[in-house]
N, C-alpha and C positions, 0 to 999 in steps of 0.2 A: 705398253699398249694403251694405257689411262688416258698416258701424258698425249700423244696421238691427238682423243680427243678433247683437250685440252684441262682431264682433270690427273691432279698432281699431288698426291700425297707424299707425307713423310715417314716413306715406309721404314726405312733404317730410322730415322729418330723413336717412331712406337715401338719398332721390333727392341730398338735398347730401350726406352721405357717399361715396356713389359716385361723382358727377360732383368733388368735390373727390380724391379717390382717382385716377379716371381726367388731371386736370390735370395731379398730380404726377407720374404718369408718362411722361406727353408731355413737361414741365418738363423732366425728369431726362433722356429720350432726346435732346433739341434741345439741352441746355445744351452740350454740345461746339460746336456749330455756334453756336451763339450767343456763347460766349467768343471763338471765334475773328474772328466780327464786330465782337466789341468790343476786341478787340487790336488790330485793323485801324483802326479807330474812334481809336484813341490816338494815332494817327501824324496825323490830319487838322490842320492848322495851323487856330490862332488858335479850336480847340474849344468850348475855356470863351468866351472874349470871347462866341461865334456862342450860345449856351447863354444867357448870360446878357442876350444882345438878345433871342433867343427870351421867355422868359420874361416880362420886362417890354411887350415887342411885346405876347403874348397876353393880360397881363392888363391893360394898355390899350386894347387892342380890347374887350375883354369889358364894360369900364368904359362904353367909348362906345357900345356896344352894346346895353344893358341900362337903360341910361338913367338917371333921378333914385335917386340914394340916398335907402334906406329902410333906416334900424336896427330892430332889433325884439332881442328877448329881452335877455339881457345886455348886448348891444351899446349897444342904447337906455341903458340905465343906466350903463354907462362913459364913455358921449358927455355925460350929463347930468353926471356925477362933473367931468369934465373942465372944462367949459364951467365951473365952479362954481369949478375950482382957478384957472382962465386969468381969472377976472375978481376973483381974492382971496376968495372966500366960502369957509365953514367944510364942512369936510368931512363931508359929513351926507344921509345918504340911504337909507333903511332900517336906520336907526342910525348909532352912529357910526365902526365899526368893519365893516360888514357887508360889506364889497363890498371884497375886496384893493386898494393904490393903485395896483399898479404898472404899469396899462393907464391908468388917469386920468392919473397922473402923465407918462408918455410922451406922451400924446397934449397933455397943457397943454404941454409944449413944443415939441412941432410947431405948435399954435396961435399960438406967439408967432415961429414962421416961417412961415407961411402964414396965420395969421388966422381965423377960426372960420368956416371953410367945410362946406359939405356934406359934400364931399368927401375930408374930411380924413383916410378911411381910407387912401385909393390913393398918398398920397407914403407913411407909414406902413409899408405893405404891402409895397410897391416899396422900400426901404430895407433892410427886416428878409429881405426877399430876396437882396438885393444883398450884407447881413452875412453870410448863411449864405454863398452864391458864394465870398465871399473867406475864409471860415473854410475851406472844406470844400475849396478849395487850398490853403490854408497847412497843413490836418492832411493833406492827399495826401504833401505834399511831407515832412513830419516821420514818415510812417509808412511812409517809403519807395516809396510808390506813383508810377508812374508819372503825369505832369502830367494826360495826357491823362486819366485816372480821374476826374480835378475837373470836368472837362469833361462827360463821359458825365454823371456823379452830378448835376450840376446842369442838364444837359441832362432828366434825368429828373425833377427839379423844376419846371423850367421848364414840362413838359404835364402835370404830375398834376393831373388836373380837380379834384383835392379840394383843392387849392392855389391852383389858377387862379379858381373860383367865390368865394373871398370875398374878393375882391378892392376890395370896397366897404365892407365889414363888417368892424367892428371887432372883433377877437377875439385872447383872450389866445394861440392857438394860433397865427396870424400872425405873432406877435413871438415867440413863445418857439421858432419854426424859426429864425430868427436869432440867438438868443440863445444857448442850447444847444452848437451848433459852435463859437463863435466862445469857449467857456469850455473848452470843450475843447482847443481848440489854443491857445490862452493858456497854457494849464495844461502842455501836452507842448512848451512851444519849448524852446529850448534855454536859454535867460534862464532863472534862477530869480526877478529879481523881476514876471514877467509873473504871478507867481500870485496878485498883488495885482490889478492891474485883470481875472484871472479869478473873483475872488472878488466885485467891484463887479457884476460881471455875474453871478454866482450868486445875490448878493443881489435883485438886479433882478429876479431870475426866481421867486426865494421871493416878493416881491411881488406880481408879477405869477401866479404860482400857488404858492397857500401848501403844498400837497401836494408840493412838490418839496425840501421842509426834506432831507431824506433823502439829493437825491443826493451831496453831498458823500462820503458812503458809496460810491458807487458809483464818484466820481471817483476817491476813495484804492484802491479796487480793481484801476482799470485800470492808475493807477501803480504798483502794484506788479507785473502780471503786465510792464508795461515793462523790470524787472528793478532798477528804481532802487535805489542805496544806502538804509538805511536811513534813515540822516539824513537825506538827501537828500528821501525821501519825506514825512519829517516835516516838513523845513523849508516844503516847497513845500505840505502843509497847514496849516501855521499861519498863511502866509500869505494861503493861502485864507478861515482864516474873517476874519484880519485885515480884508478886502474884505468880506466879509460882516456884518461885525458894523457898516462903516461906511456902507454903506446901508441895513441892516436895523434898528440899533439905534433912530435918533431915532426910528420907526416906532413902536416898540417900549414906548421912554420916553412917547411923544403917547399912546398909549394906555393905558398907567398913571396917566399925568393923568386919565385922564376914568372911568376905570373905576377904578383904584383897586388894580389887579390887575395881573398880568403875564400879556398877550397879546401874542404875538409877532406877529401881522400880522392876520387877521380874524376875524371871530364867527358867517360863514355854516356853519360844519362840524357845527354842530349840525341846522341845515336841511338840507342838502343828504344827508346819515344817516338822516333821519327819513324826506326825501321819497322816496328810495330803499328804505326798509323802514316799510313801513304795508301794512295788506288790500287797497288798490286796488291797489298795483302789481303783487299776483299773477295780478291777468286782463290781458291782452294790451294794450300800448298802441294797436297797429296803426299806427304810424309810428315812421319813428327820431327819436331827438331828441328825443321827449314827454317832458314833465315833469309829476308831479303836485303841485300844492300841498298840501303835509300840514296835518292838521287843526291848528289856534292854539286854546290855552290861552281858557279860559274867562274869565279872568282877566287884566287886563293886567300886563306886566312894565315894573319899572321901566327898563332898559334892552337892550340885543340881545345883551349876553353874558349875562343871564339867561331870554331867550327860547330860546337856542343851546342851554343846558344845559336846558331845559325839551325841546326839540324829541331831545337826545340819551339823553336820561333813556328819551322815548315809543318812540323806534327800539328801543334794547337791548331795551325791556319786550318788544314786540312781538319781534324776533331771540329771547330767551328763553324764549319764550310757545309759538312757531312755526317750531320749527328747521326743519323740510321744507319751508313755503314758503321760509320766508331761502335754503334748499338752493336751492331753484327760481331763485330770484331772482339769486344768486349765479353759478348757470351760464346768464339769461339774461343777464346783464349781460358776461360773459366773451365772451360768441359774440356779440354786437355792438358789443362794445370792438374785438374784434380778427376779427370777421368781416363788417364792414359799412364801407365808407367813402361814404357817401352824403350822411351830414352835410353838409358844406358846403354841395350841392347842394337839400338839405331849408331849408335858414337862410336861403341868398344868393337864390335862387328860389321857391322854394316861398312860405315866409312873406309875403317881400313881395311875391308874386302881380308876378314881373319875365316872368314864360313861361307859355303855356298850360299846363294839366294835364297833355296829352301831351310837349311840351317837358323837362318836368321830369321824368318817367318818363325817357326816353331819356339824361338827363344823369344821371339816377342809375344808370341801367342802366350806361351808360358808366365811369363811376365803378368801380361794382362790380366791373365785367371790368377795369378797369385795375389794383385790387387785388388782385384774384384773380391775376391772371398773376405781377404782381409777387412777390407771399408765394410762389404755388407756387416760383417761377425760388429766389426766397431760399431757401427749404427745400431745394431739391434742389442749390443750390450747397453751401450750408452739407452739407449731405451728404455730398458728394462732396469737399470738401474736408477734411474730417475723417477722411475716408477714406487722403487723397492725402499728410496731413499728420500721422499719427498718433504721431509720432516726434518732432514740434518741442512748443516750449512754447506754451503758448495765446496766440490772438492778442489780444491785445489790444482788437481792435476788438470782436472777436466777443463778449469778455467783458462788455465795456461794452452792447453791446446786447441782452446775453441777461440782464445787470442791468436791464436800463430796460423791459426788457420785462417781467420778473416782476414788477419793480416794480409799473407801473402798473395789471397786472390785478390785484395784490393788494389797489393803492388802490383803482379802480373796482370791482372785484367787491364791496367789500364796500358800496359808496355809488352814487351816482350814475354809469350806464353810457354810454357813448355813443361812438359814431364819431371825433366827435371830439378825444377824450383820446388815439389814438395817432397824430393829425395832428404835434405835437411833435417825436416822434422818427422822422417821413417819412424828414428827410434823412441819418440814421442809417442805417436801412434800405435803404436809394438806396445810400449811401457801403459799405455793407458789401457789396450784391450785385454792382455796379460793382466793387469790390476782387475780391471771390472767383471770377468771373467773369476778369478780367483774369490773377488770378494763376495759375489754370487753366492757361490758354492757354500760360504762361509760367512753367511750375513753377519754371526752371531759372535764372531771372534776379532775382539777389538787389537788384537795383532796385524791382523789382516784387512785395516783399513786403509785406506788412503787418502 
C-alpha cells in the first residue's frame, strides 16, 4: 500500500535487523547459563565416542531414509571425473583442466575400496567425519582445552542439519570439514615434522578447492599468535609447503603439458567471476544456490584456459562498466554466504525431489534456526570473552577463525556466493564457541584455555 504512494521501505531488511538484534540479546543474557551446561556437559564420560555414534547414526538413518542416490549440479560432474580416473581414462571433462581433481581423485580411491557404487558418497562422508572427530580432539587437547570440549564441538556436528543433509552427495565441502582440522592440528603438535603430512593435506585441499591457495597465510598467522620462536615458525612452514608442493606440483607440471602455461590447479575461475558478475544476476535469484550460466563467446576457444580468460576479461568489463550493481551484488553475496545455511538442504532435497515441497521448507527452516542460534551464541561469547580477557594475548583459535572468515567473504563476495562456502569452516565455528563457552564457565582453570 506505501509503495502505491510512492514510499518504500525495507521491511524484510528491518524486520531481520531487529529480530537478529533481539537474538543477540537473548544469546548474550542465556550464555552464562549455557556455559554452565556445557562445563557440566565436559565431565559426561565417553562424550566424544556418544558424539561421534550420534553423528554417523544420523546420517545413516537419513541415507536409508531418503532413498536412491541422485547427484546433480557439481556433484554429478565429480562422480563422472571419478568414474573416468577409476577405470584409467583421461581427465577430460569440460576441458581439460576445468573441474579441480581433488574430489575425483578421492573418490577414485574409495572406488577401488568399495567399487563404483551409487552410493559411494556415504563411506566418503562418514570418513571425512570421523577425520574432523579426531582432529578436533587432538587440537582440544594441544590448545589446552578440556577433552570433553571435543566432545560438545563434534557433538555439534554430529546434528547440524547442514551437515547431516548431504550425506549422499558428493561435495568438496564434506571433505574439506575433515580436511581443515586435521592440518590444523598436524601443524600445532608438538612434532615438528607432522608439518609435512600437514602440508600433503593443505595440498589436498588446494585441490580440492583451488581458492584456498591462501590459507597457508593464515596458518603462519595463527603460529605466531601461538608465540612460536621464529625459526621455529619458519621451519614448520617450509615444511608446509614441502607437502604442498608434493601433492600439488605433478598437478601442476600435467597441466603445463597440455596447456603450455603454468596453471596451478584449474581453469573454472574465469567462469565462476563472470557468472557471478553479469546483468542477470542483479535481479533476484529467488532461491539459494542458483546459478547463472554466463553468456559463451561467439566464437569458439581453442582450449578452457582461453575460455577462463575470455569469461574473466567479460566479468571485469561488466565490475568496471557497473560499479553499483557489482556494490549490490557484493553485499548480496555476503548476506547469504554468511547469512543462510540452507544449502545443503536446497542440493540433497530439493534438487533431487527426495521430499515434498513442504518437507523441504521445514528442513530449511530448520537449518536456518540452527544457524542463527549458533552465530548469535558465537557472537555474544566472542564478546564477552574479549571483554573477560582483554589483558591476555590473542587467542589463537579466535585469530585463525576471524582469518577464515574474512577470508572467505572476500573470495565469495567478490565471485560466486552461497551457503555453502562457509559449510568448511562449520567445525571451526563449533570448536571456537564450545571453547569460549567452556572457558567462560571456568575463567580460572588454565586447563581450560585456549
Amino acid at each position: 500500500m506505501l509503495a502505491s504512494v510512492g514510499i518504500g521501505l525495507p521491511f524484510r531488511e528491518l524486520m531481520a535487523l531487529v529480530c537478529s538484534g533481539a537474538v543477540l540479546v537473548i544469546a548474550y543474557k542465556f550464555r552464562p547459563a549455557l556455559a554452565s551446561a556445557c562445563e557440566h556437559m565436559t565431565g559426561v564420560s565417553h562424550l566424544w565416542q556418544t558424539a561421534v555414534l550420534l553423528g554417523i547414526a544420523l546420517r545413516l538413518g537419513l541415507w536409508l531414509l531418503t532413498g536412491q542416490e541422485v547427484q546433480v549440479n557439481d556433484g554429478l560432474h565429480y562422480f563422472t571425473l571419478a568414474n573416468r580416473l577409476y577405470l584409467g581414462q583421461s581427465y577430460e571433462l569440460d576441458g581439460y583442466a576445468f573441474w579441480p581433481p581433488g574430489i575425483p581423485l578421492i573418490y577414485s580411491l574409495f572406488m577401488h575400496l568399495v567399487g563404483q557404487v551409487s552410493w559411494i558418497a556415504v563411506p566418503v562422508n562418514c570418513a571425512f567425519f570421523l577425520l574432523a572427530a579426531v582432529s578436533i580432539r587432538s587440537l582440544c587437547r594441544r590448545l589446552g582445552l578440556h577433552q570433553g570440549a571435543a566432545g560438545l564441538t563434534v557433538g555439534l556436528l554430529a546434528v547440524w542439519p547442514a551437515l547431516v543433509f548431504p550425506i549422499t552427495q558428493i561435495s568438496k565441502e564434506t571433505v574439506l570439514i575433515g580436511l581443515l582440522p586435521a592440518i590444523l592440528a598436524l601443524l600445532v603438535s608438538r612434532s615438528l615434522w607432522t608439518s609435512v603430512p600437514a602440508g600433503l593435506l593443505t595440498g589436498a585441499a588446494i585441490l580440492t578447492q583451488p581458492s584456498l591457495m591462501l590459507v597457508p597465510v593464515l596458518l603462519a598467522t595463527t603460529l605466531y599468535t601461538r608465540r612460536l620462536p621464529l625459526r621455529m615458525l619458519v621451519a614448520r612452514m617450509a615444511l608446509l609447503f614441502v607437502g604442498i608442493l608434493i601433492v600439488v606440483s605433478p598437478w601442476s607440471y600435467r597441466n603445463y603439458l597440455v596447456f603450455g602455461e603454468f596453471v596451478p590447479v584449474s581453469t573454472n575461475a574465469g567462469l565462476v567471476l563472470h557468472a557471478g558478475n553479469q546483468p542477470e544476476m542483479v535481479k533476484s535469484l529467488g532461491e539459494v544456490g542458483g546459478f547463472l550460466q554466463p553468456p559463451m563467446p561467439s566464437t569458439p576457444m581453442k582450449h578452457d584456459l582461453a575460455l577462463s580468460r575470455w569469461h574473466k576479461d567479460e566479468a571485469l568489463r561488466f565490475i568496471s562498466s557497473n560499479k553499483m550493481d557489482f556494490a549490490k551484488l557484493v553485499w548480496n553475496r555476503l548476506v547469504i554466504t554468511m547469512g543462510d545455511d540452507s544449502d545443503s538442504a536446497y542440493r540433497s532435497l530439493r534438487l533431487t525431489r527426495k521430499v515434498p515441497g513442504n518437507v523441504y521448507l521445514l528442513t530449511k527452516a530448520v537449518s536456518n534456526l540452527f544457524w542463527l542460534m549458533l552465530t548469535a551464541m558465537l557472537a555474544a561469547s566472542c564478546y564477552a570473552s574479549s571483554k573477560e580477557s582483554a589483558k591476555q594475548g590473542p587467542c589463537s583459535l579466535a585469530v585463525f577463525a576471524a582469518g577464515a572468515t574474512l577470508y572467505l567473504m572476500a573470495v565469495h563476495g567478490l565471485a560466486e556466493g552461497g551457503a555453502r562456502h562457509h559449510m568448511a569452516w562449520s567445525w571451526l565455528y563449533a570448536l571456537l564457541l564450545v571453547a569460549g563457552l567452556v572457558r567462560s564457565a571456568a575463567p580460572t582453570d588454565g586447563h581450560r584455555r585456549a
